[in-house]
C-alpha positions as a Markdown table, in Angstrom:
| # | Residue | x | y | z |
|---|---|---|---|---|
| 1 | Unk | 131.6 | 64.7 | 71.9 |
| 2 | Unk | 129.0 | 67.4 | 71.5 |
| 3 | Unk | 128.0 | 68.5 | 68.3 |
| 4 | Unk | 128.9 | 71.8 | 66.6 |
| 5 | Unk | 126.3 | 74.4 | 67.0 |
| 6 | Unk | 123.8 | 74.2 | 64.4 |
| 7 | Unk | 123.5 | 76.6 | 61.3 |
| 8 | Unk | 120.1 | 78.4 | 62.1 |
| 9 | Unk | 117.4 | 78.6 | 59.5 |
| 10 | Unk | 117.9 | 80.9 | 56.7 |
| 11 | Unk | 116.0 | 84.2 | 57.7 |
| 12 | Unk | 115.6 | 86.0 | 54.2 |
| 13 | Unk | 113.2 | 84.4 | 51.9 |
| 14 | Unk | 114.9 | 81.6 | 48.9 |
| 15 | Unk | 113.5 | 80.1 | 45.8 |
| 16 | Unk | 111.6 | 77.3 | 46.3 |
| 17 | Unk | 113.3 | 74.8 | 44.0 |
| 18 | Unk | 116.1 | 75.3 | 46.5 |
| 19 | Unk | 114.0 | 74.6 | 49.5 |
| 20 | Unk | 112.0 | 71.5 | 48.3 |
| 21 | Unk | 115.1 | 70.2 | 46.2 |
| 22 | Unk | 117.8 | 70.6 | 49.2 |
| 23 | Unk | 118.5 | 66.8 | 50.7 |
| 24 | Unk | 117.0 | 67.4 | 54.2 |
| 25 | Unk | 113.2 | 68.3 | 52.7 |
| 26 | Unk | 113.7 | 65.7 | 50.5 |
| 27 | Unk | 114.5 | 63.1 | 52.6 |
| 28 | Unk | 112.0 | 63.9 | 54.8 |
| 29 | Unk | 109.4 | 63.5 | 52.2 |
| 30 | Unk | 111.0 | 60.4 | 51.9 |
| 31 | Unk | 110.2 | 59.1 | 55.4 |
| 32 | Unk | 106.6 | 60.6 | 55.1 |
| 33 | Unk | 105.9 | 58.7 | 52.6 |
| 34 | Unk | 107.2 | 55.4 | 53.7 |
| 35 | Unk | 105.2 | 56.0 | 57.0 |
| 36 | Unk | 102.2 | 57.2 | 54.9 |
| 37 | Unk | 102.1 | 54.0 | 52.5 |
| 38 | Unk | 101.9 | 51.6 | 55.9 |
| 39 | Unk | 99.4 | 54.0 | 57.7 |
| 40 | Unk | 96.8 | 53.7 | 54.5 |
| 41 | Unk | 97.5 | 50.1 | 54.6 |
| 42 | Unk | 96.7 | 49.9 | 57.9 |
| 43 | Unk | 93.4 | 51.6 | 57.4 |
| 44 | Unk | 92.3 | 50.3 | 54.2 |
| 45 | Unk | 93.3 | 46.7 | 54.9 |
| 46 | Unk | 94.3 | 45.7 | 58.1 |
| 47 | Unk | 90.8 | 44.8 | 59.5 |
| 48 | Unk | 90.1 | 42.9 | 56.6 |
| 49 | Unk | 93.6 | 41.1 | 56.9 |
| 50 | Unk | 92.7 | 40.4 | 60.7 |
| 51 | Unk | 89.2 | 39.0 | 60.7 |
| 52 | Unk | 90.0 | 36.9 | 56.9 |
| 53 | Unk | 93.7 | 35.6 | 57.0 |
| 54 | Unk | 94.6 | 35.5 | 60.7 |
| 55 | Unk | 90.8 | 34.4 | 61.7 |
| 56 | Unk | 89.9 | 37.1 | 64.7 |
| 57 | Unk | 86.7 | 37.7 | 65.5 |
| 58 | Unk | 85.7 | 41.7 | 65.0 |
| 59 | Unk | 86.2 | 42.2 | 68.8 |
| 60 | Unk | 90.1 | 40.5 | 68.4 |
| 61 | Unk | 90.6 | 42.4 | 65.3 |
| 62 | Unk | 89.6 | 45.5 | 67.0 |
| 63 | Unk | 92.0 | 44.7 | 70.1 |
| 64 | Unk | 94.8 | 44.1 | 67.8 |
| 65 | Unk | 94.4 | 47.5 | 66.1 |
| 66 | Unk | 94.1 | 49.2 | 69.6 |
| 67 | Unk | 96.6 | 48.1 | 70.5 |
| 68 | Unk | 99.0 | 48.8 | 67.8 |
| 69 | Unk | 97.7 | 52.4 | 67.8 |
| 70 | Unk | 98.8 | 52.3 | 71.6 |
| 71 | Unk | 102.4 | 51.3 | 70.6 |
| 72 | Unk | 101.8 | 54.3 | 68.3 |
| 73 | Unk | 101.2 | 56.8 | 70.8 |
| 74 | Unk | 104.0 | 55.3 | 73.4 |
| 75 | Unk | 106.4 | 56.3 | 70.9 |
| 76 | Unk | 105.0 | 59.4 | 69.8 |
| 77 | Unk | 105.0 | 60.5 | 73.6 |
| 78 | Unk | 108.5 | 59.4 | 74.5 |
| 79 | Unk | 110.6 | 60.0 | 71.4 |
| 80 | Unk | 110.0 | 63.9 | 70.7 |
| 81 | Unk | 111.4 | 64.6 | 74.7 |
| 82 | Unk | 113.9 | 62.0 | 74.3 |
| 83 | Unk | 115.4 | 63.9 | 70.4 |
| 84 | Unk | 114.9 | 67.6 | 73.1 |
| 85 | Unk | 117.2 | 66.1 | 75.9 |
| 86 | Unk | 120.0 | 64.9 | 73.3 |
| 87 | Unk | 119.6 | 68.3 | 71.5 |
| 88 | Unk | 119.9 | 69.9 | 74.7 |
| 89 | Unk | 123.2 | 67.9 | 75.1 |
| 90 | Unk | 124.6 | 69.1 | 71.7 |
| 91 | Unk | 123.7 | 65.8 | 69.6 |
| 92 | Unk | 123.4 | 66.6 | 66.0 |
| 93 | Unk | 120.0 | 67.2 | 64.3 |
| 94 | Unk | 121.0 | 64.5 | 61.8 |
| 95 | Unk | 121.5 | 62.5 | 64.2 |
| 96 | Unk | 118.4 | 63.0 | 66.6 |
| 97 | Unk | 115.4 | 63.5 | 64.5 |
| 98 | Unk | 117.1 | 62.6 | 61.0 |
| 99 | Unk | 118.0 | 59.2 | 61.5 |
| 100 | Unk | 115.3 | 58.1 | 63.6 |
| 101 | Unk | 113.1 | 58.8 | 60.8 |
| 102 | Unk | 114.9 | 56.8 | 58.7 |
| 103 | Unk | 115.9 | 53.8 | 61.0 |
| 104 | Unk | 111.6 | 53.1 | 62.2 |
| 105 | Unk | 111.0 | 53.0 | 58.6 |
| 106 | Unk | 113.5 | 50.6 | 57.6 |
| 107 | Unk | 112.5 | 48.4 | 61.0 |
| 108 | Unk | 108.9 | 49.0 | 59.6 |
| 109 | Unk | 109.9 | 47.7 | 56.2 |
| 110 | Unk | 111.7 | 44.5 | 57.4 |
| 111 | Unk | 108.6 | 43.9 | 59.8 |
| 112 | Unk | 106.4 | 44.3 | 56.6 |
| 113 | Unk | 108.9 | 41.8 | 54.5 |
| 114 | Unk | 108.8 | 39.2 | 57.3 |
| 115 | Unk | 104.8 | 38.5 | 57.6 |
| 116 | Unk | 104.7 | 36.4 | 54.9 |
| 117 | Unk | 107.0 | 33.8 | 55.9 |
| 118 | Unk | 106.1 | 34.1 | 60.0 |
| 119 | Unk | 103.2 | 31.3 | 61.5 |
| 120 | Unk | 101.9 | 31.5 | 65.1 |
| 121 | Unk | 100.0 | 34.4 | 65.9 |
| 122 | Unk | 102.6 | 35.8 | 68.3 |
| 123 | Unk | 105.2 | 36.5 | 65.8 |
| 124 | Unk | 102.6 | 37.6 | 63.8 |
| 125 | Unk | 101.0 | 40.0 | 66.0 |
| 126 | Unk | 104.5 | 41.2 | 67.1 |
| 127 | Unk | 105.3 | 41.8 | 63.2 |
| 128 | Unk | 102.2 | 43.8 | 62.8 |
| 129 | Unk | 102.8 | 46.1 | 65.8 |
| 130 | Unk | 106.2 | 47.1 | 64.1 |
| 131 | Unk | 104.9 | 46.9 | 60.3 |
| 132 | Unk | 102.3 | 49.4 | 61.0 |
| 133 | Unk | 102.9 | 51.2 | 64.6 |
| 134 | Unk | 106.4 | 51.7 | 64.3 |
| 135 | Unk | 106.8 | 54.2 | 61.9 |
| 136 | Unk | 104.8 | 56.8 | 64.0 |
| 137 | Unk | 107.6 | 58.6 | 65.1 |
| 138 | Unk | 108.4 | 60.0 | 61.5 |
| 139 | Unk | 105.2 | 61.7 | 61.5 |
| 140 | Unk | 106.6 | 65.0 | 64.1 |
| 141 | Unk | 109.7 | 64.7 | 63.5 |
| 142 | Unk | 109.7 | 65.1 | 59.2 |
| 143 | Unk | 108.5 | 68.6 | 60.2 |
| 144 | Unk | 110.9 | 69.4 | 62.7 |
| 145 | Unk | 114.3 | 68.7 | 60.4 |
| 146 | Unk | 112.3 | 70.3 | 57.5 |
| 147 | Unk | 112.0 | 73.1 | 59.8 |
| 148 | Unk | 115.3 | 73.2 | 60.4 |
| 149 | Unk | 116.3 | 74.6 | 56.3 |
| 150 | Unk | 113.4 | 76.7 | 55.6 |
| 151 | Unk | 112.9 | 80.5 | 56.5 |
| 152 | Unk | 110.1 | 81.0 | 58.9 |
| 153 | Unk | 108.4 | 83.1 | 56.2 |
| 154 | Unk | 108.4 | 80.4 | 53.9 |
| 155 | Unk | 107.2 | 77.3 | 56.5 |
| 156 | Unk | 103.6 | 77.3 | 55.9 |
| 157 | Unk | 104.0 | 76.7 | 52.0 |
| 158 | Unk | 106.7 | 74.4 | 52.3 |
| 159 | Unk | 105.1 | 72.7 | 54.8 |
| 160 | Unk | 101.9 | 72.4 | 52.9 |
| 161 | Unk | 103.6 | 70.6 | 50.1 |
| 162 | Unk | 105.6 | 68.1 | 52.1 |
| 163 | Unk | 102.1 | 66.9 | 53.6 |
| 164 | Unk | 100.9 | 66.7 | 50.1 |
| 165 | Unk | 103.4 | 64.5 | 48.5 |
| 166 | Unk | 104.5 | 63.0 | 51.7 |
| 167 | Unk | 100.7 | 61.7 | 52.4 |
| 168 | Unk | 100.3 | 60.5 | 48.5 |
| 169 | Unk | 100.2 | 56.9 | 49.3 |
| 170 | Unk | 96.7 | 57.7 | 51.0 |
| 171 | Unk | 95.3 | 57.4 | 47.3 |
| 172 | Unk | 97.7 | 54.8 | 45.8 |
| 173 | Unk | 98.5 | 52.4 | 48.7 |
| 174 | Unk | 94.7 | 50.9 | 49.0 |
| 175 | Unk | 94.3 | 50.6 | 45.5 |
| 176 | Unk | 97.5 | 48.9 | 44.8 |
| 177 | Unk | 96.9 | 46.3 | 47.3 |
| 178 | Unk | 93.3 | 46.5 | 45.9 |
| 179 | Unk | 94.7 | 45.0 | 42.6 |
| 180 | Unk | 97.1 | 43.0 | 43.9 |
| 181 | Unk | 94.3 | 40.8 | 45.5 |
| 182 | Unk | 91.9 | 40.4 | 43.0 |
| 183 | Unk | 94.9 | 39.4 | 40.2 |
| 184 | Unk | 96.3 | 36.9 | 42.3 |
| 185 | Unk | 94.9 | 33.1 | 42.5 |
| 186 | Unk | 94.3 | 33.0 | 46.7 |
| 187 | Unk | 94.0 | 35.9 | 49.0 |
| 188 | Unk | 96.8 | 34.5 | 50.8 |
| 189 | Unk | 99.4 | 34.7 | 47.7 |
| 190 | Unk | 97.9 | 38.6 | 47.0 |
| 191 | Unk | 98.4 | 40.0 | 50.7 |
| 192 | Unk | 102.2 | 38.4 | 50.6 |
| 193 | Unk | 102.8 | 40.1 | 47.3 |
| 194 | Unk | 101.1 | 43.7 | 48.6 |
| 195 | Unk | 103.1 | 43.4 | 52.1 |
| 196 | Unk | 106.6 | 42.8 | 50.0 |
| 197 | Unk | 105.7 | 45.7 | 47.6 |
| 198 | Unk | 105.4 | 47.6 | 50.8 |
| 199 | Unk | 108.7 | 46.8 | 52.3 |
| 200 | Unk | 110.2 | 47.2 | 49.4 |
| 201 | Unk | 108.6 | 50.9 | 49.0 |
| 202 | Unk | 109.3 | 51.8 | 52.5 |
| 203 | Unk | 113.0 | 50.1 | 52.5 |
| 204 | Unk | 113.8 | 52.7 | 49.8 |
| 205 | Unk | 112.1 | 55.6 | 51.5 |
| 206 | Unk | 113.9 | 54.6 | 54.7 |
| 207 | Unk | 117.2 | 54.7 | 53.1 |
| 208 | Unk | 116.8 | 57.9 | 51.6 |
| 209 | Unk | 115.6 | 59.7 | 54.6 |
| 210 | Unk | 118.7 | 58.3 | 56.5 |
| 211 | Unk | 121.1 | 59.4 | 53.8 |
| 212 | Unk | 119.4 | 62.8 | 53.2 |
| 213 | Unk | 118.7 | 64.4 | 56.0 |
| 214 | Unk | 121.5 | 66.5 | 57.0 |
| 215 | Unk | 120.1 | 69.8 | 59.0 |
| 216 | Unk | 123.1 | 71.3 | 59.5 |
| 217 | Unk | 124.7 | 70.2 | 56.5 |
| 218 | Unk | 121.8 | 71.9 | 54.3 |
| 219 | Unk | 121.1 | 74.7 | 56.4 |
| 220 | Unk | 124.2 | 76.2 | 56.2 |
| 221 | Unk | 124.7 | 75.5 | 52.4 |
| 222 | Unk | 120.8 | 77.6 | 51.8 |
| 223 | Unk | 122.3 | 80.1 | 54.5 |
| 224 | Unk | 126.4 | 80.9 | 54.0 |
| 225 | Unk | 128.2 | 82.6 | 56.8 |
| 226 | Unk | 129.0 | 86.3 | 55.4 |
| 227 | Unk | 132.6 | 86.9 | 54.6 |
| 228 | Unk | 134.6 | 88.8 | 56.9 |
| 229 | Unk | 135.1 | 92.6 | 56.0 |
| 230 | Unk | 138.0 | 92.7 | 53.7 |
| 231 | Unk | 138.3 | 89.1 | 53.0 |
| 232 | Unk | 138.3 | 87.9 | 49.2 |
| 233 | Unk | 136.3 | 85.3 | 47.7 |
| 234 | Unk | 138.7 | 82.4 | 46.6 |
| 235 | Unk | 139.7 | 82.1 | 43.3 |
| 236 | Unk | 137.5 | 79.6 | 41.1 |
């Protein structure tokens, strides 16, 4: 059944510890962040992965990541008209750009989680594409169901400081996995450890994106329906 119209944005300008603390920003932080953490891993380290643990030559190694940034931009093309026809058929934001952001980083995660224990390069390969193309989707849609809560007026701040905290793992991700290979005894044993702290970073940002983002929910809570003339507030 179609969804309830949506609350629209609040119009009049709020505090911003209720914009940046309200469940949909936050969770969509959340799924920035666990799409940011696999993206700087994916520049810092996947070449090296390719051409030193899986053996490809650089021209290999550079198909492999062309390729993965191709599955990137399939779904960045086909999943932002796919969310406009459902919303166009009354889905729920929640539902349509809120849990999709959730769900690719969670299939992301389990991707990550699995390469340790997968042999053959075609599973591998496979487990790559997901681990570090499949989260692209978050990156559009994060602003569109933070959109969704804040006053226009107030987008371009709010806005600014998602990007900063939800790109953060841009400065820790590389160094982390940095450490984690030199304090390990084979190269082997230090990606598997950095790949699992990965899941395990993005399973938790995945979850809380998928439980947190509720546009409707929070827009109507940071912008109440006015009282009918007459009407009395309820007593407390």
């Amino acid at each position: 059944t179609p969804a309830p119209a949506p609350a629209p944005a609040p119009r009049e300008r709020l505090p911003y510890r209720r914009l940046l603390l309200n469940g949909t920003v936050l969770g969509s932080i959340a799924g920035a962040f666990g799409a940011s953490w696999a993206l700087a891993l994916s520049h810092a380290w996947l070449p090296v992965y390719l051409r030193t643990r899986l053996e490809l030559t650089p021209g290999g190694a550079a198909a492999v990541i062309s390729a993965i940034s191709a599955f990137s931009l399939v779904l960045l093309l086909s999943v932002p008209p796919l969310v406009d026809r459902l919303r166009r058929r009354g889905r729920s934001a929640r539902w349509t750009s809120g849990a999709p952001q959730g769900i690719a980083v969670l299939l992301a995660a389990l991707a990550m989680a699995a390469l340790p224990f997968v042999d053959g390069p075609a599973p591998h390969l496979v487990l790559l594409g997901l681990a570090f193309g499949g989260h692209a989707i978050v990156f559009p849609l994060h602003y569109m169901t933070a959109s969704a809560v804040v006053p226009p007026v107030q987008r371009g701040a709010v806005f600014g400081v998602v990007a900063a905290t939800g790109t953060l793992p841009g400065l820790v991700a590389p160094y982390v996995t940095g450490h984690l290979l030199d304090s390990t005894d084979s190269p082997g044993a230090g990606y598997a450890h950095a790949f699992l702290l990965s899941a395990a970073v993005m399973l938790v940002c995945g979850l809380l994106a998928l439980a947190a983002i509720r546009p409707e929910r929070d827009a109507r809570r940071l912008n109440p329906a006015p009282q009918a003339e007459g009407s009395k507030p309820l007593a407390q």
